[in-house]
C-alpha positions in Angstrom: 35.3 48.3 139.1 31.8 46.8 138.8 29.9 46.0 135.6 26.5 45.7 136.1 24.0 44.4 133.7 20.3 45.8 133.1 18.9 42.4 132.0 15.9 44.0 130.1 18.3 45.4 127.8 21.7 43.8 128.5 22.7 47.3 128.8 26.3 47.4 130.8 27.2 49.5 133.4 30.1 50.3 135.3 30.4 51.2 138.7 33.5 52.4 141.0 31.6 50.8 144.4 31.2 47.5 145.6 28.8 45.2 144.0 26.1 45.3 146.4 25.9 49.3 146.3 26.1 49.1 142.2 23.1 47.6 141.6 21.4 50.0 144.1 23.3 52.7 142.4 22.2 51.5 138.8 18.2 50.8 140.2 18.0 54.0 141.8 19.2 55.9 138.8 17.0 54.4 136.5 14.2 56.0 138.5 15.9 59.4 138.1 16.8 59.5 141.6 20.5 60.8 142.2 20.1 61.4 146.1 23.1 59.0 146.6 23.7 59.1 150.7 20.2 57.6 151.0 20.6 54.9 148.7 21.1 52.3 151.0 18.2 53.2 153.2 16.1 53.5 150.4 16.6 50.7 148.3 18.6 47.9 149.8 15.3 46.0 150.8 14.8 45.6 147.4 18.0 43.5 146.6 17.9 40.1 146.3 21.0 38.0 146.8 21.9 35.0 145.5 24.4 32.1 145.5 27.0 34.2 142.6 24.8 38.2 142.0 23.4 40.5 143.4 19.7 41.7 141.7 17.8 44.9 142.4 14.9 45.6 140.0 15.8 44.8 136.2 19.9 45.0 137.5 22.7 42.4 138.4 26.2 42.2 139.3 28.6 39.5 140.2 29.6 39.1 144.2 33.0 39.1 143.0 33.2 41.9 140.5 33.4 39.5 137.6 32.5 41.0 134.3 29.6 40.1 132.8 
């Protein structure tokens, strides 16, 4: 399990997926986009990783699945 924060809102979400592919998950679906086996193609440019989260758009999640 993933919790994923939208840090607009601090909004939590959880995901069953690894970290990376939560925030994708929790981007993409905030643009009404539920296509899920092109995720990765489609938005994983847009992460940004750094030393502790990952961050795509207005999302974050821990590396390591902590809880936020």
């Amino acid at each position: 399990m993933v919790t994923v924060m939208n840090l607009c809102n601090g909004e939590k979400l959880i995901y069953s997926c690894n970290p990376l592919m939560a925030v994708i998950c929790a981007y993409a679906q905030s643009k009404k986009d539920f296509n899920t086996w092109n995720y990765e193609k489609k938005y994983r440019s847009l992460v940004e990783e750094g030393n502790l989260t990952f961050l795509c758009g207005d999302f974050s999640s821990f590396k390591d699945s902590r809880i936020f």
